[in-house]
KEVEX-218668 format. One record per atom (N, C-alpha, C, O): x, y, z; atom name; chain. Coordinates in steps of 0.001 Angstrom, whole numbers. Each point is the difference from the previous one (the first is absolute). Layout:
SITE       px       py       pz  drenza  miti
SITE        X        Y        Z      CA     A
...
//
This chain:
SITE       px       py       pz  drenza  miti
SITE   103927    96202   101089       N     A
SITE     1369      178     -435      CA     A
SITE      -16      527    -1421       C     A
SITE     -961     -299     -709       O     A
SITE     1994     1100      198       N     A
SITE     -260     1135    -1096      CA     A
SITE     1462     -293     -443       C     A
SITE      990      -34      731       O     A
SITE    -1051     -169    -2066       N     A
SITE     1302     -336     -745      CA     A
SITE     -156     1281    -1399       C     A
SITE     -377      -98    -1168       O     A
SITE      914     1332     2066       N     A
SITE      111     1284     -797      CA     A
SITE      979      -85    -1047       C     A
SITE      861     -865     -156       O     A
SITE    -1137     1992     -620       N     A
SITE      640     -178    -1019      CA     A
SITE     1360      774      -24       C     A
SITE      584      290    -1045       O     A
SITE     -306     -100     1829       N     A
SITE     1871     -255      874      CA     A
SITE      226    -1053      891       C     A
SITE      727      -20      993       O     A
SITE    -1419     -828    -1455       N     A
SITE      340    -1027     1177      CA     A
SITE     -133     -113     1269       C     A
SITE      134     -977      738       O     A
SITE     -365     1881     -567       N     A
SITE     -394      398     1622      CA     A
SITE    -1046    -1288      472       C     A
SITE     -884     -453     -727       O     A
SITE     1197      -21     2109       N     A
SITE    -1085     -889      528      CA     A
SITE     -846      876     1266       C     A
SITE      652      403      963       O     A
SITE    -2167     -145    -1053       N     A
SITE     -573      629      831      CA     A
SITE    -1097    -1536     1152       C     A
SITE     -816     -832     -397       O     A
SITE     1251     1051     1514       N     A
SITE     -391    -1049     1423      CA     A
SITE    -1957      712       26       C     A
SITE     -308      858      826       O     A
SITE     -564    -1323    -1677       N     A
SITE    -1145      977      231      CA     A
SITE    -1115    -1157     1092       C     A
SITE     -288    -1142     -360       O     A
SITE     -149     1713     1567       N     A
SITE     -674    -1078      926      CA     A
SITE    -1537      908       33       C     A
SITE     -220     1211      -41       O     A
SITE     -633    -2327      126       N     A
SITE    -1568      825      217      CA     A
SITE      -79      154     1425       C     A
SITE      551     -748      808       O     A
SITE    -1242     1720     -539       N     A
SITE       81      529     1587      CA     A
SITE    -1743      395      282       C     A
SITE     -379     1093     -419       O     A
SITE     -540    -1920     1062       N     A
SITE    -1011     -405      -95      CA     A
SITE     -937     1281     1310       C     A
SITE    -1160      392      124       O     A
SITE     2269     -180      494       N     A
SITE     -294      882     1356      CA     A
SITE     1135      714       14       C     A
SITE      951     -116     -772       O     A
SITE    -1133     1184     2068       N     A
SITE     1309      458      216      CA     A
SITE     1527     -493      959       C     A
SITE     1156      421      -43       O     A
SITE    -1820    -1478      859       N     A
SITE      798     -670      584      CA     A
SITE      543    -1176     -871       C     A
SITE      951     -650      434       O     A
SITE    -1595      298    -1824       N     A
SITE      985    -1009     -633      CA     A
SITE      612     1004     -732       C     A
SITE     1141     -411     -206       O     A
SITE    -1303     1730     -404       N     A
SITE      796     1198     -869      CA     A
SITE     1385     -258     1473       C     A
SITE      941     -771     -189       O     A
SITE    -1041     1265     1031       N     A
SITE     1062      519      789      CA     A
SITE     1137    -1607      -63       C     A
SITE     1225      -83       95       O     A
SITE    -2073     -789     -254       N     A
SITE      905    -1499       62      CA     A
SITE      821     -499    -1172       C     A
SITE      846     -893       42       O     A
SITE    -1268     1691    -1223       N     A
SITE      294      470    -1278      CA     A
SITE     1165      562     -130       C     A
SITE      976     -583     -473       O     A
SITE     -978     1813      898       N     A
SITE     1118      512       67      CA     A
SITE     1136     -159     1221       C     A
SITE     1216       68     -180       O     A
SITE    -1764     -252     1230       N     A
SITE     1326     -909      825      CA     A
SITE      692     -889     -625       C     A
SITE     1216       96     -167       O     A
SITE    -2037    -1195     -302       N     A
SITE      876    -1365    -1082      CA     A
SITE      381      386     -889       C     A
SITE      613     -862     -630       O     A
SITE     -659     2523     -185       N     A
SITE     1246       32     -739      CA     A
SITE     -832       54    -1588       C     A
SITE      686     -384     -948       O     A
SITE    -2107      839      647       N     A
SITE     -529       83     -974      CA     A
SITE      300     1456     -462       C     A
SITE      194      963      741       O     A
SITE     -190     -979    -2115       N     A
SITE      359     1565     -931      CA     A
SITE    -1102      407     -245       C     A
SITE      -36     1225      123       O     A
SITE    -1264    -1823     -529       N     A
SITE    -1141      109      -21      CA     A
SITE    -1320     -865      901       C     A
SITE      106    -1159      399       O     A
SITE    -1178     1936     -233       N     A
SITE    -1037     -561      295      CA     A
SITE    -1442      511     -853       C     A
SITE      -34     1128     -493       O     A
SITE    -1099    -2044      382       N     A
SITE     -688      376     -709      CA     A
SITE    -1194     -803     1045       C     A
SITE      -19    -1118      516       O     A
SITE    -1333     2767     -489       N     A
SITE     -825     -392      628      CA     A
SITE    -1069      224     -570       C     A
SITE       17      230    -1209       O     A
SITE    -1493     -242     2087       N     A
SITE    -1272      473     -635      CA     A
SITE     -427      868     1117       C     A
SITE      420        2     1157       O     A
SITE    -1472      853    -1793       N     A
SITE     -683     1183      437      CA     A
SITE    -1579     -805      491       C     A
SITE     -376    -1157     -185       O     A
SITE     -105     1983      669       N     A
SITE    -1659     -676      698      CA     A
SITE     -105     -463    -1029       C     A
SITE      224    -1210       11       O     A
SITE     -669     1938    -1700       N     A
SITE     -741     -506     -615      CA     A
SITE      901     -385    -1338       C     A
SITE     1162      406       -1       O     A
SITE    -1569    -1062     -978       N     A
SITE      282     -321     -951      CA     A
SITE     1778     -613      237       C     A
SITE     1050      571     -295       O     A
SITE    -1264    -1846      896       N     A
SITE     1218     -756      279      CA     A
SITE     -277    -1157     -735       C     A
SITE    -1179      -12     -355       O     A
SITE     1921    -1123      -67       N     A
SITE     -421    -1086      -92      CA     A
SITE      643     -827     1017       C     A
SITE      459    -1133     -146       O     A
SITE     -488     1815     1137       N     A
SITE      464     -784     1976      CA     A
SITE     -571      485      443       C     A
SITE      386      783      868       O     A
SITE    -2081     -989    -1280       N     A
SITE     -588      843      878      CA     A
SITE     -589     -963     1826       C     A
SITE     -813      277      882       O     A
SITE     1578    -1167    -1070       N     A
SITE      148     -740     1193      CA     A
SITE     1066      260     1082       C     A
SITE      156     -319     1179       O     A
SITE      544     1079    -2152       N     A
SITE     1455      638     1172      CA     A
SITE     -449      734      955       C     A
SITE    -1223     -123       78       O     A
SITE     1841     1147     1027       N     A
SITE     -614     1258      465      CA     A
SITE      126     1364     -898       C     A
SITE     -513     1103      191       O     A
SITE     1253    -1498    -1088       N     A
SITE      502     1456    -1058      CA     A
SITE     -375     1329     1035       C     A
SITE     -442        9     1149       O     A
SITE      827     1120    -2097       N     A
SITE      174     1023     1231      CA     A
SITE    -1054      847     -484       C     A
SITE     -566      -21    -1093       O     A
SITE      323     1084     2501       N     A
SITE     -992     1284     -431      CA     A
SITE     1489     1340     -754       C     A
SITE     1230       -4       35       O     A
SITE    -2421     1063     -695       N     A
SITE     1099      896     -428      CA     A
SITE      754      398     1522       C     A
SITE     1204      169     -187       O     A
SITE    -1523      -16     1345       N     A
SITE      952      434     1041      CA     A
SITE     1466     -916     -450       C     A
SITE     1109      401     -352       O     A
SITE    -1622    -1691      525       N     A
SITE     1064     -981      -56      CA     A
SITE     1254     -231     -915       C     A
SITE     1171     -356      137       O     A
SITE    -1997      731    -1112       N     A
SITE      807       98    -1457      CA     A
SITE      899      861      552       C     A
SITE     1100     -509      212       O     A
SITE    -1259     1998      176       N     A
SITE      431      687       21      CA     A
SITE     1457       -6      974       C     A
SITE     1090      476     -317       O     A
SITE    -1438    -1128     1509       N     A
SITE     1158     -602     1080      CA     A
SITE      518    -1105     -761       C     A
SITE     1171      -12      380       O     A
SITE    -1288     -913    -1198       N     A
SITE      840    -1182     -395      CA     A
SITE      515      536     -996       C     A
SITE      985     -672     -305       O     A
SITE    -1156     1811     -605       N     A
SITE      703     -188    -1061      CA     A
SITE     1407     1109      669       C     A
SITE     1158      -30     -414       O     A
SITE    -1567      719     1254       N     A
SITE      887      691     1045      CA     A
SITE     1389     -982      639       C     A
SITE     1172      377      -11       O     A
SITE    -1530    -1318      392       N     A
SITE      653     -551      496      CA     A
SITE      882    -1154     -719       C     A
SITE     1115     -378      359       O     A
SITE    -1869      -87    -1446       N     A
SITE     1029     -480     -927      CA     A
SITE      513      710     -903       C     A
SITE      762     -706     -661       O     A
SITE     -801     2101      171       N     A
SITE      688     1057     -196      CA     A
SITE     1514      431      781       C     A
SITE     1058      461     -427       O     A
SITE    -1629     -929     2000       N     A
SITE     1046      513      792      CA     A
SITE     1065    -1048     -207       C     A
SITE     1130      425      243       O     A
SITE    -1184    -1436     -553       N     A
SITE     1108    -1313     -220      CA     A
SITE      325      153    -1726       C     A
SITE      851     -758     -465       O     A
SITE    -1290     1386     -120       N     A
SITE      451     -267    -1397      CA     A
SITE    -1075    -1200    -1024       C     A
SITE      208     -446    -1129       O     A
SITE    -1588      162     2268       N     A
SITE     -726    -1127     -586      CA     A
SITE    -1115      603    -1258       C     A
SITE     -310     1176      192       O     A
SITE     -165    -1661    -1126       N     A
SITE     -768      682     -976      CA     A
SITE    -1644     -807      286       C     A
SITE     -155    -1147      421       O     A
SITE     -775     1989     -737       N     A
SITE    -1372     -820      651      CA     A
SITE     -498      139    -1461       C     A
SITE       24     1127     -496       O     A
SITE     -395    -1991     -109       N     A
SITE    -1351     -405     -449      CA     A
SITE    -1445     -202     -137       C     A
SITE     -524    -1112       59       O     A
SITE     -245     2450     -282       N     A
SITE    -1651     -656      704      CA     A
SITE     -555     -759    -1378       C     A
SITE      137      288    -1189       O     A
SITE     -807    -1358     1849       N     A
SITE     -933    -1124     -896      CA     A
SITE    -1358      824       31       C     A
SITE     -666       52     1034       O     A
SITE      239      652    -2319       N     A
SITE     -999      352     -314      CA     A
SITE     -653    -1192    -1623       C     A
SITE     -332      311    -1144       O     A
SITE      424    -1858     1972       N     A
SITE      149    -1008    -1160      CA     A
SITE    -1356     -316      323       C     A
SITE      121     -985      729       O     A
SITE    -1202     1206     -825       N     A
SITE    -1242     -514     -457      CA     A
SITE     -446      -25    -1708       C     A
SITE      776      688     -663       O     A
SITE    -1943    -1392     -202       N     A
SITE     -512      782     -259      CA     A
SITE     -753      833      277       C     A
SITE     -828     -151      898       O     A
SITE      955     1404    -1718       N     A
SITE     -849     1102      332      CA     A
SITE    -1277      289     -419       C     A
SITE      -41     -166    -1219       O     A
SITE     -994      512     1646       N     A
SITE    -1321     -163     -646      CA     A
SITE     -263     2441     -648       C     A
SITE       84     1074      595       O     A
SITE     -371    -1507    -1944       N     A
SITE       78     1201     -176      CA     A
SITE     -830     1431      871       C     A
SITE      119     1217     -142       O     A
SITE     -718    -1820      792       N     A
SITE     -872     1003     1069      CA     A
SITE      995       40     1160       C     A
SITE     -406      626      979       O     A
SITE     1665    -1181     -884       N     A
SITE     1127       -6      843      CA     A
SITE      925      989      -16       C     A
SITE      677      527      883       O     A
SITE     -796     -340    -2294       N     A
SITE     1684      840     -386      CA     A
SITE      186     1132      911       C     A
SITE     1111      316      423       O     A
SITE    -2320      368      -84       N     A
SITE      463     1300      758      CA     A
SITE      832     -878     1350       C     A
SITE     1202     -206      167       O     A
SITE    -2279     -146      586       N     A
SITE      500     -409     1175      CA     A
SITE     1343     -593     -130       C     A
SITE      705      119     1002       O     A
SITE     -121     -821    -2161       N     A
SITE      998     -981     -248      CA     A
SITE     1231      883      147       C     A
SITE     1022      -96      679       O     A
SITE    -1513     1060    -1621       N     A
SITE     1137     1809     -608      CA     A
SITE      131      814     1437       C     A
SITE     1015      691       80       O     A
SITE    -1873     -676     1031       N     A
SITE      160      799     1015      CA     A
SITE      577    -1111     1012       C     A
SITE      565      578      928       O     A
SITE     -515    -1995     -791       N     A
SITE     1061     -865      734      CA     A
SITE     1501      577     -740       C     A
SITE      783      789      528       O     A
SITE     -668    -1313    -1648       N     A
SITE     1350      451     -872      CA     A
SITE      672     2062      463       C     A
SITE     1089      527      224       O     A
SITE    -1637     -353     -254       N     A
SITE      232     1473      475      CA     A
SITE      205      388     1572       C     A
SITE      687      879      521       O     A
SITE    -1331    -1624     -104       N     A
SITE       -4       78     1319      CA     A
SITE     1814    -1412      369       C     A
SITE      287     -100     1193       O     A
SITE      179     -328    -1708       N     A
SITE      896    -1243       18      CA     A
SITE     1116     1238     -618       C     A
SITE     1015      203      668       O     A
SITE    -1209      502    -1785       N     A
SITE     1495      778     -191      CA     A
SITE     -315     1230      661       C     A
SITE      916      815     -109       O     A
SITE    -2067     -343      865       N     A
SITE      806      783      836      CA     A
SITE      173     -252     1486       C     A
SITE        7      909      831       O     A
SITE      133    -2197     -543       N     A
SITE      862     -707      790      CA     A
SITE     1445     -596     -319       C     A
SITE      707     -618      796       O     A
SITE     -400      942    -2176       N     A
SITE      950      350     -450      CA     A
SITE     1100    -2309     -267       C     A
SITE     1090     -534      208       O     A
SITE    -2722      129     -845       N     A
SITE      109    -1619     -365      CA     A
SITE     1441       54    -1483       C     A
SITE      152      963     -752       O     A
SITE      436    -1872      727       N     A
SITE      757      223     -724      CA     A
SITE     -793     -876    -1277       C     A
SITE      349      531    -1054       O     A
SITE     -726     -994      946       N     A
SITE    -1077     -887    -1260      CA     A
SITE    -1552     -489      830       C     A
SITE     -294     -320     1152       O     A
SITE     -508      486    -2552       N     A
SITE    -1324     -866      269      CA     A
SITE       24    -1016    -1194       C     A
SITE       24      -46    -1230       O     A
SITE      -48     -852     2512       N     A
SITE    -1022    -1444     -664      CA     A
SITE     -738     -191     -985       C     A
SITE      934      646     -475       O     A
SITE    -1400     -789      -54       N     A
SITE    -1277     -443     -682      CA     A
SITE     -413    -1200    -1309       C     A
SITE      769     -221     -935       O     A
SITE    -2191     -500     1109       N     A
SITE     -177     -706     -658      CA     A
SITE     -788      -19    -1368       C     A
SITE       59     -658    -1038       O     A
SITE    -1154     2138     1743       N     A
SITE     -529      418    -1568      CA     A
SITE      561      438    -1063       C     A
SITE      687     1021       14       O     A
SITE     -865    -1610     -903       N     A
SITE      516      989    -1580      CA     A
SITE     -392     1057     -342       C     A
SITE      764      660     -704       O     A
SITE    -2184      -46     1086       N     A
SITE     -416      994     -293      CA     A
SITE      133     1209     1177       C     A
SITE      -86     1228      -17       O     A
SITE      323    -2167      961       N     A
SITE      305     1387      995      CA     A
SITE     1766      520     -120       C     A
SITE      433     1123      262       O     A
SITE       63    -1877     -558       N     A
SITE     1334     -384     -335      CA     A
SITE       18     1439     -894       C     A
SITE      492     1092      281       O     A
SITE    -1154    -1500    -1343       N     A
SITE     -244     1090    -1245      CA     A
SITE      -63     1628      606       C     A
SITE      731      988      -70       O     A
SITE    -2273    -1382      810       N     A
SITE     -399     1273      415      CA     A
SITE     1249      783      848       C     A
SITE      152     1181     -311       O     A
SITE      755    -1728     1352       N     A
SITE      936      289     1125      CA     A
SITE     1062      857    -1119       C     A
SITE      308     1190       69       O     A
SITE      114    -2160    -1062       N     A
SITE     1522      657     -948      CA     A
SITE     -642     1308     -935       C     A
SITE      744      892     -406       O     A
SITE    -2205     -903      126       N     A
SITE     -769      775     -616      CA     A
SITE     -117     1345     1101       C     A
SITE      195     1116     -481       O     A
SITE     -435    -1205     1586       N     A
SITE     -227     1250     1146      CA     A
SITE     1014      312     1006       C     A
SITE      122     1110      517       O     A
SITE      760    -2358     -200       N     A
SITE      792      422      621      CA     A
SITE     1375     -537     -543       C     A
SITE      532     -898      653       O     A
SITE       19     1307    -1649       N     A
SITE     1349     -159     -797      CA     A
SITE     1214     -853      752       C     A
SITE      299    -1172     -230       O     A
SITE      357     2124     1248       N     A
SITE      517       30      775      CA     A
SITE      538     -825     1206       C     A
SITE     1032      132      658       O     A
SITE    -2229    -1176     -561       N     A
SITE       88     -850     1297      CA     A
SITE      419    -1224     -913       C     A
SITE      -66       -1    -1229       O     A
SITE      501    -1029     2015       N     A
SITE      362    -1589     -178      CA     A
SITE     -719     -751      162       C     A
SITE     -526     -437     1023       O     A
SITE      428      196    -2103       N     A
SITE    -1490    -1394      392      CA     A
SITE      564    -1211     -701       C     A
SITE      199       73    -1213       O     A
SITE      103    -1295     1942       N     A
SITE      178    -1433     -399      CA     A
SITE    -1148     -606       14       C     A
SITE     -850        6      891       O     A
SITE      842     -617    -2064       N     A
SITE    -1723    -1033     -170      CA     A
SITE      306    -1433      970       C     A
SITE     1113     -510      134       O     A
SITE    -1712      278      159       N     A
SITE     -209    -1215     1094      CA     A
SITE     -354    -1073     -315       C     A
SITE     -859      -35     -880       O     A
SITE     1442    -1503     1546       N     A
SITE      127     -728     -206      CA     A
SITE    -1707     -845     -732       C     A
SITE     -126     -955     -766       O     A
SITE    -1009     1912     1492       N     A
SITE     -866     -312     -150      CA     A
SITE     -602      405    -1394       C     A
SITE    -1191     -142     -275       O     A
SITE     2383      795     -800       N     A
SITE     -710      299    -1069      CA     A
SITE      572    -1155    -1289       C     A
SITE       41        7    -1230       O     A
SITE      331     -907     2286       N     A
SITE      327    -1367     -664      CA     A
SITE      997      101    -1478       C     A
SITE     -463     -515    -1018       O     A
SITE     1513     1037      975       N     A
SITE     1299      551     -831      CA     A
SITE     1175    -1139        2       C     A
SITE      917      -91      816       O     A
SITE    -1126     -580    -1709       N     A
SITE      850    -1078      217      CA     A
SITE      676       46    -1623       C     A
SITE      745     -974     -105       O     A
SITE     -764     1608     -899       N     A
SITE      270       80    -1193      CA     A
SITE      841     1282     -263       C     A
SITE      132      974      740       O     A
SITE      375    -1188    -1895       N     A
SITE      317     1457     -583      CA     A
SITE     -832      737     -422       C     A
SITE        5     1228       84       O     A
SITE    -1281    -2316     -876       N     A
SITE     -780     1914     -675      CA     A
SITE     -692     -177     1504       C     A
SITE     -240     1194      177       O     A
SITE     -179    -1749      857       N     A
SITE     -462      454     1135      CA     A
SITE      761     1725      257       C     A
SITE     -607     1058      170       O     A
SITE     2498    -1361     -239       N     A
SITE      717      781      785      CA     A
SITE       61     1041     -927       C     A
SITE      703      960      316       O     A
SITE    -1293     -934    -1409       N     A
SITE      342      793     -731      CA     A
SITE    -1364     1101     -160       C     A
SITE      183     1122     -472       O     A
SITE    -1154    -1450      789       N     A
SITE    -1697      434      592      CA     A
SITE      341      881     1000       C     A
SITE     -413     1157       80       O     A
SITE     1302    -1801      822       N     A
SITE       16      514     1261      CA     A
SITE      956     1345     -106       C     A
SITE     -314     1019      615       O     A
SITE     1481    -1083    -1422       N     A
SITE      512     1112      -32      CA     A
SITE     -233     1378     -739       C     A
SITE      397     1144      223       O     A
SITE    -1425    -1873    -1461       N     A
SITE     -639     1138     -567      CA     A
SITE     -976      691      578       C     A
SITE     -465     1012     -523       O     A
SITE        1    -1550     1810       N     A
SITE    -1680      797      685      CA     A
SITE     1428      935      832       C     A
SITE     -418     1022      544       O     A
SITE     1388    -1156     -448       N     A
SITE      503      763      861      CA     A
SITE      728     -596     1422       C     A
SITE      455      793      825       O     A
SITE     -394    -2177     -631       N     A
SITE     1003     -850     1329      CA     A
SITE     1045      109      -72       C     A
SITE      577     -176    -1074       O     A
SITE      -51      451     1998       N     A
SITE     1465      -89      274      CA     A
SITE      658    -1412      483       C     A
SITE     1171     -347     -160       O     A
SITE    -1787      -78      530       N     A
SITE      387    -1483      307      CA     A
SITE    -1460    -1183      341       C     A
SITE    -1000      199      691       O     A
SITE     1469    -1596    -1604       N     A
SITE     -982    -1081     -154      CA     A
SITE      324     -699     1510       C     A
SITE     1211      -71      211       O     A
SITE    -1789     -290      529       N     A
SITE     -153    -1028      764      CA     A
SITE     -627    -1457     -460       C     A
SITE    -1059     -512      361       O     A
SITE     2091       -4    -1307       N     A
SITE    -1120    -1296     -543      CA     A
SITE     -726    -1316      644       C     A
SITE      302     -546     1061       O     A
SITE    -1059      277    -1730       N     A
SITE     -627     -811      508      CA     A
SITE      679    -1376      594       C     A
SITE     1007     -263     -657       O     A
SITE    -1237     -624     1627       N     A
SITE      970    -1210      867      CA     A
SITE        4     -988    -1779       C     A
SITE      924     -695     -422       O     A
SITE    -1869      894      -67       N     A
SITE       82    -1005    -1004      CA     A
SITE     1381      452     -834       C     A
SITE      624    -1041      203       O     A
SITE       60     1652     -795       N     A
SITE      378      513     -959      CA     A
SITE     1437     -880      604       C     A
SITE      469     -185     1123       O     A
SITE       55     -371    -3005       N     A
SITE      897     -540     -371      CA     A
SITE     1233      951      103       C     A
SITE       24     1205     -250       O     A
SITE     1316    -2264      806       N     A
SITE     1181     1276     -186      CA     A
SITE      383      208    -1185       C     A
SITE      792      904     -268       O     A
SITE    -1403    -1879     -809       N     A
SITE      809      975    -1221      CA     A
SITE    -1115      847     -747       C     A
SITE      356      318    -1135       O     A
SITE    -1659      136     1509       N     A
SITE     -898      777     -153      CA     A
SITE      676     1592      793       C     A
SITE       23     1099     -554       O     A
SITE      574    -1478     2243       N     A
SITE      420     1359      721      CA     A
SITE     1734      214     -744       C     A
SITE      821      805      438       O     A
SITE     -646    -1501    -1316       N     A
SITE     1694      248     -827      CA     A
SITE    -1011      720     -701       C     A
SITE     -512      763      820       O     A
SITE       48     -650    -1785       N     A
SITE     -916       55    -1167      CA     A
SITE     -541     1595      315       C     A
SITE      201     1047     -616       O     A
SITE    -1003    -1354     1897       N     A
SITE     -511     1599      556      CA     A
SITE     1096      918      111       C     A
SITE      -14     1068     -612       O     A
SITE     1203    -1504     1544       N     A
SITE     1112     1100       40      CA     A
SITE      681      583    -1230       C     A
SITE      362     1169     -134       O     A
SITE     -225    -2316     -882       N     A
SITE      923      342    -1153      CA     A
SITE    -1274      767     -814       C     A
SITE      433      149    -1142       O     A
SITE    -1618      329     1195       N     A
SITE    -1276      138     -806      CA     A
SITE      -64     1544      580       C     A
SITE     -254      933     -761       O     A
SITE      396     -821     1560       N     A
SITE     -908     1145      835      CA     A
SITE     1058     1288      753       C     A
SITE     1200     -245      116       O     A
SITE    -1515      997      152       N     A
SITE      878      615     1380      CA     A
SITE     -619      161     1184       C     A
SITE      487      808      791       O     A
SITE    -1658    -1529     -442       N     A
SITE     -868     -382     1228      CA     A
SITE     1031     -335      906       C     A
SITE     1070     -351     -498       O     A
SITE    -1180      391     1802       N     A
SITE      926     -627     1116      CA     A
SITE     -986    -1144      204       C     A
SITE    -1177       82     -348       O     A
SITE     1759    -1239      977       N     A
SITE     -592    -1087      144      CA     A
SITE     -155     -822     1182       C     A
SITE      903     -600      584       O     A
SITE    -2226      632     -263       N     A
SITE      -59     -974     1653      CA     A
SITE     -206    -1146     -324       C     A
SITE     -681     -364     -959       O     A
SITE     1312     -386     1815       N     A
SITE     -808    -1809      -87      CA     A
SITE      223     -587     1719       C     A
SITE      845      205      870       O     A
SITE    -1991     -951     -963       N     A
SITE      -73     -389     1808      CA     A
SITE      890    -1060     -230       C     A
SITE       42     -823     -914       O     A
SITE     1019     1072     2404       N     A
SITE      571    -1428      343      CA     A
SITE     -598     -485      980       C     A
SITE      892     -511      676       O     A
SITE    -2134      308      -31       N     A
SITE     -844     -466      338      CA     A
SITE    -1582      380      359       C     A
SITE     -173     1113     -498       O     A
SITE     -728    -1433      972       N     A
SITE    -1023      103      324      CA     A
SITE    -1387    -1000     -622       C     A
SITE      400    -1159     -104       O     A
SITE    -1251     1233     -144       N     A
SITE    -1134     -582     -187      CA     A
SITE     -259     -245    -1330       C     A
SITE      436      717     -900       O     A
SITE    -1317    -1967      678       N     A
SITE      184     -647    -1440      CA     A
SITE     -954     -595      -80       C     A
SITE     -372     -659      970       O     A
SITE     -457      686    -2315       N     A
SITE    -1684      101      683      CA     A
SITE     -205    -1323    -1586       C     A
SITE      847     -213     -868       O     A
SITE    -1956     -299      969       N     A
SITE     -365    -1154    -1026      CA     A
SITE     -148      918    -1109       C     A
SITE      -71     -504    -1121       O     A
SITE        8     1848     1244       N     A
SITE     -347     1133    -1225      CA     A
SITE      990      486     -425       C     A
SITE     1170     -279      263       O     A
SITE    -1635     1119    -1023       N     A
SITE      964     1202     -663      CA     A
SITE      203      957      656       C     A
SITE    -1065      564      246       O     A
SITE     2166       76      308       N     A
SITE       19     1286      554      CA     A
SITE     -986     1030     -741       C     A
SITE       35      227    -1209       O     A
SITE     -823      297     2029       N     A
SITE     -812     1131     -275      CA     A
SITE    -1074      -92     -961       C     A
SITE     -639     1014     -281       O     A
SITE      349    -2245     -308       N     A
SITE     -772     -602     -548      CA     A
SITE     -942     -654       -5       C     A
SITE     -671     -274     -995       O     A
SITE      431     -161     2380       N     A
SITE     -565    -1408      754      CA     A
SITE    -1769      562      389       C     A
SITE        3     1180      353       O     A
SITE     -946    -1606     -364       N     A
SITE    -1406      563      489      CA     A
SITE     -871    -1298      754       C     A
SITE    -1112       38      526       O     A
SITE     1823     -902     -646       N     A
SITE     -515    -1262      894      CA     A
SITE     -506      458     1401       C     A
SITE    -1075     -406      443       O     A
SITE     1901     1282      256       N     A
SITE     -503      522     1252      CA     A
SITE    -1523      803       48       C     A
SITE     -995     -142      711       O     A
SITE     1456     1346    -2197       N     A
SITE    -1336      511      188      CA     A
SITE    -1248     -641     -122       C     A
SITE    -1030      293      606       O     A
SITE     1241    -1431    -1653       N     A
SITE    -1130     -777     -744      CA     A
SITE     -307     -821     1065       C     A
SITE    -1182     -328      103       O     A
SITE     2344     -276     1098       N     A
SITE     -965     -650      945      CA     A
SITE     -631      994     1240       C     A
SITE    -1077     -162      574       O     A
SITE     1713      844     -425       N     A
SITE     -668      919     1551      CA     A
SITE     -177     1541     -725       C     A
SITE     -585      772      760       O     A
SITE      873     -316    -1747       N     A
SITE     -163     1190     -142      CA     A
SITE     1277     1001      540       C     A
SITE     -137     1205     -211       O     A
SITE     1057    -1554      724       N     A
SITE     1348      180      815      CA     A
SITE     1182     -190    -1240       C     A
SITE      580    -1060     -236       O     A
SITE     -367     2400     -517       N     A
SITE     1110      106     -974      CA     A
SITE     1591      258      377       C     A
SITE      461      899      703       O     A
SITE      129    -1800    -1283       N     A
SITE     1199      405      160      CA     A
SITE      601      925     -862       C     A
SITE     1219       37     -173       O     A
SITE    -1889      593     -289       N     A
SITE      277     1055     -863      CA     A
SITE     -437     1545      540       C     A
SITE      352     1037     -563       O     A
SITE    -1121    -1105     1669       N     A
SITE     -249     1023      988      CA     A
SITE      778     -731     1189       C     A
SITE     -387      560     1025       O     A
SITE      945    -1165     -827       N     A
SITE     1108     -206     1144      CA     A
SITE     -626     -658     1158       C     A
SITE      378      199     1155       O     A
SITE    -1507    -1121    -1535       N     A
SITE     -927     -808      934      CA     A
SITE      219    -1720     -801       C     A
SITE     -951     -694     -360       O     A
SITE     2438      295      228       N     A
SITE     -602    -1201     -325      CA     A
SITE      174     -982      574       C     A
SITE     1206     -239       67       O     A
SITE    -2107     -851      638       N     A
SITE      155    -1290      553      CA     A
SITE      668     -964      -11       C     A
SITE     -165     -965      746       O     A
SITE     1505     1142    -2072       N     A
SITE     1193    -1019     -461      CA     A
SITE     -477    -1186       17       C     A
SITE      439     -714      901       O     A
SITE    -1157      286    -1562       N     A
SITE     -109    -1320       70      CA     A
SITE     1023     -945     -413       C     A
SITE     -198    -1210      107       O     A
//
């Protein structure tokens, strides 16, 4: 849910496959936001191939719905190409924003590709103003903050910033910090920061 800066309220649901995307927009969502094969942090969902992308963002196009791809991993710098040719391959499927959790790819994206929408992700753990204020100088258009973050920290961000602003009204809530947490990797090697984590 997105409390724009007209007030506008945006209904945004994650759509894990294409049969929960299509269940998405029947119930009446304005947005959906998914992941691609690679570099998701759902990488437990079915996320889609580029064919797929290409039919879902079609079809929630055809209702007036806006798609989101989660390109929210970190990125490992021997990645970026592959990372930059998912992202390219997502707007010319014609994605209305990308995801993302790196800062530096974040950088690199507003640095090469001007033009596109990229919201930093919940996983880049933004729960502050100079967080929101990081985030708007690499170039975001909108913070998705972190589940932790205080409401008079997201008063604080809106009156601070001209970022648009997400905050979950529900989902998962972990003994950690959003996007912060390495307990998973440190016990199995399984990061939730590459979109493999065990929630403990």
């Amino acid at each position: 849910m997105i409390d724009e800066k007209n007030n506008g309220i945006e209904v945004l649901a994650p759509a894990g496959n294409p049969d929960s995307l299509r269940a998405a927009v029947i119930n009446g969502a304005d947005a959906v936001y998914l992941g691609a094969s690679v570099f998701s942090a759902r990488a437990k969902a079915g996320n889609f191939t580029q064919e797929q992308l290409i039919e879902a963002v079609r079809y929630c196009h055809l209702f007036g719905v806006k798609v989101y791809l989660a390109v929210n991993t970190i990125i490992k710098p021997e990645e970026y190409k592959d990372a930059l040719i998912t992202v390219k391959h997502a707007v010319c499927a014609k994605v209305d924003a990308i995801i993302v959790q790196d800062l530096a790819f974040l950088s690199i994206l507003h640095s090469t590709m001007p033009d596109i929408i990229v919201h930093l992700s919940t996983q880049a753990g933004v729960h502050n103003v100079y967080g929101a204020i990081v985030a708007e100088r690499l170039g975001a258009k909108r913070v998705i903050l972190s589940r932790e973050t205080l409401i008079e920290d997201i008063r604080e961000i809106r009156q601070s910033t001209n970022l648009e602003i997400e905050c979950f009204v529900h989902g998962a809530l972990c003994v950690a910090f959003s996007g912060n947490c390495y307990f998973s990797s440190l016990a199995t090697g399984l990061s939730g920061n590459r979109g493999k984590c065990l929630q403990f």
